[in-house]
C-alpha positions as CSV (number, residue, x, y, z in Angstrom):
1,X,16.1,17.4,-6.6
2,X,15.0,14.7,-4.6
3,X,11.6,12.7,-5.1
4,X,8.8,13.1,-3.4
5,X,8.4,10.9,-0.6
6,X,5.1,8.1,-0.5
7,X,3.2,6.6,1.8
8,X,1.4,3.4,0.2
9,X,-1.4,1.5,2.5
10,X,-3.0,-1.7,1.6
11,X,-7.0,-0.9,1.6
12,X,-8.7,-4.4,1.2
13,X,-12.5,-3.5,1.5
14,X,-11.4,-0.7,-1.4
15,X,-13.8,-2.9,-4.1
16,X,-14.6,-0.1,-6.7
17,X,-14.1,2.8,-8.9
18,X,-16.3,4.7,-5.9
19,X,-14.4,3.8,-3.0
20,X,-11.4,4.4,-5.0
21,X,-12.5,8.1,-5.6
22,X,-13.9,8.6,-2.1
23,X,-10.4,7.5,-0.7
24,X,-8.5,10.2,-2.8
25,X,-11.0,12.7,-2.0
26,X,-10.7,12.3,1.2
27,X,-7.2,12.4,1.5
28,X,-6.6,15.3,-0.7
29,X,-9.0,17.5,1.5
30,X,-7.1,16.5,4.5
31,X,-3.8,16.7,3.0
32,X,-4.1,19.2,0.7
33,X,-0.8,18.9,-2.1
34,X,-0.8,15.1,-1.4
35,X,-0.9,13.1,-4.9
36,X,-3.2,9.9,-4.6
37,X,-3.1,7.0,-6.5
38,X,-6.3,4.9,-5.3
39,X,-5.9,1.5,-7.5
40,X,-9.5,-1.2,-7.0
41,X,-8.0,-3.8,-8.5
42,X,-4.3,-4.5,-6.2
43,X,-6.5,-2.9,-3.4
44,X,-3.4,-0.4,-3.3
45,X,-3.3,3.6,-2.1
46,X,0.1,5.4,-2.4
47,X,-0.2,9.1,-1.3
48,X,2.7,11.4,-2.7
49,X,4.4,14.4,-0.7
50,X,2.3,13.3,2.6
51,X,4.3,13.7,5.7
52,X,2.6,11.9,8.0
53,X,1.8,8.6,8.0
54,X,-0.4,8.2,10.7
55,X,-2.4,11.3,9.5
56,X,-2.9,9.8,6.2
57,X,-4.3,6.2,7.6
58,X,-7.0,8.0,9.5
59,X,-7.7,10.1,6.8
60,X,-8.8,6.8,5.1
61,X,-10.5,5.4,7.9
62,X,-12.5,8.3,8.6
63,X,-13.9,8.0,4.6
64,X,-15.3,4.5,6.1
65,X,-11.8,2.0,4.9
66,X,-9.5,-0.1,6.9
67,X,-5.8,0.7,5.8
68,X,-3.1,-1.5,6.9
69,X,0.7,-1.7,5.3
70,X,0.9,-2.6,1.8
């Protein structure tokens, strides 16, 4: 079995445990089976089984945060 592919995005204005949550909320209702590691303190979201990157990075910016590659 193969793992599951991820997506990580560097999110810089990502400051706390709040943004943190409102990232993976937002990208686990618009990606729903998509496992999300939102980490404050590297500034750091990896996003497993997502297929689409480009989905996922406006799914970020439309909760209010600038991804860019990690």
């Amino acid at each position: 079995m193969s793992e599951p592919s991820t997506i990580t995005f560097r999110v810089a204005d990502m400051n706390c445990g709040h943004c943190a949550a409102a990232i993976t909320k937002a990208v686990e209702a618009g990606a729903p089976g998509a496992k999300v590691t939102a980490d404050p303190a590297s500034k750091l979201v990896s996003v497993q089984h997502a297929a689409d990157v480009e989905a996922i990075k406006g799914l970020i910016a439309a909760a209010g945060y600038t991804p860019s590659a990690a």
